[in-house]
C-alpha positions, 0 to 999 in steps of 0.5 A, a space after each residue: 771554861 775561860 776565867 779571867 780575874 781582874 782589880 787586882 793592883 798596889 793598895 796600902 795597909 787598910 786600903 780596899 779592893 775589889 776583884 771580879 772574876 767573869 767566867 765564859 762558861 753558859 752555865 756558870 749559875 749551875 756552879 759553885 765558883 772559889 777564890 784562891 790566893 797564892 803568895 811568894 814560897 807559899 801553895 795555892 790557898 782556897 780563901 773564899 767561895 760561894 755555891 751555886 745559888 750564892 746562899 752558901 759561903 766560905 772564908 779561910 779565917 785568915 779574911 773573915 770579918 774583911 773580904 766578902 764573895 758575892 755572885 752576878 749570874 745575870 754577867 757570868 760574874 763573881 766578886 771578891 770586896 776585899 777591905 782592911 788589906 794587910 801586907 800578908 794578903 799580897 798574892 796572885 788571886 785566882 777564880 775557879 769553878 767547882 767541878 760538881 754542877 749544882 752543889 747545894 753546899 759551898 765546897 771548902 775543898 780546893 782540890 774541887 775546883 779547876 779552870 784557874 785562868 790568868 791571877 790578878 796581882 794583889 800588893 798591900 804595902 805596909 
């Protein structure tokens, strides 16, 4: 699977983005899709992911409240609304997909996912 992650960019304190993530695999609607942060000295984080069907979600505590995952099956898509950016969320942004097909719950476990594909550049300035 190919995954490209996009929207990322330079926002102030408060400031909104939105990232999407397109994914090349056919069956992307059978799987589960997350999105990891990785921040300067720091590891790899799961932030938010969403289950096949889009009816199951996940957020660290750290963005509940302000980011939202969605999914497009029809465009191979998922999304990450970002709103009330803090400096703290600056970092590489990364997709992925869940390595197990149709999963009815959303995994909350990062070691599940694979294919990272290229970040997106998320800087909040304070």
């Amino acid at each position: 699977v190919q995954l490209q992650a996009s929207g990322g960019g330079l926002v102030q304190d408060g400031g909104s983005l939105r990232l999407s993530c397109a994914a090349s695999k056919t069956t992307f609607t059978n799987y589960g899709m997350g999105w990891f942060r990785q921040a300067p000295g720091k590891e790899r984080e799961l932030i938010a992911a969403i289950n096949s069907r889009g009816n199951r979600k996940y957020y660290v505590d750290s963005v509940k409240g302000r980011f939202t995952i969605s999914r497009d099956n029809a465009k191979n898509t998922v999304y990450l609304q970002m709103n009330g950016l803090k400096a703290e969320d600056t970092a590489v942004y990364y997709c992925a997909v869940d390595s197990q097909m149709l999963r009815l719950e959303v995994s909350t476990h990062g070691g599940n996912y694979y294919g990272w594909g290229q970040g997106t550049q998320v800087t909040v300035s304070s």
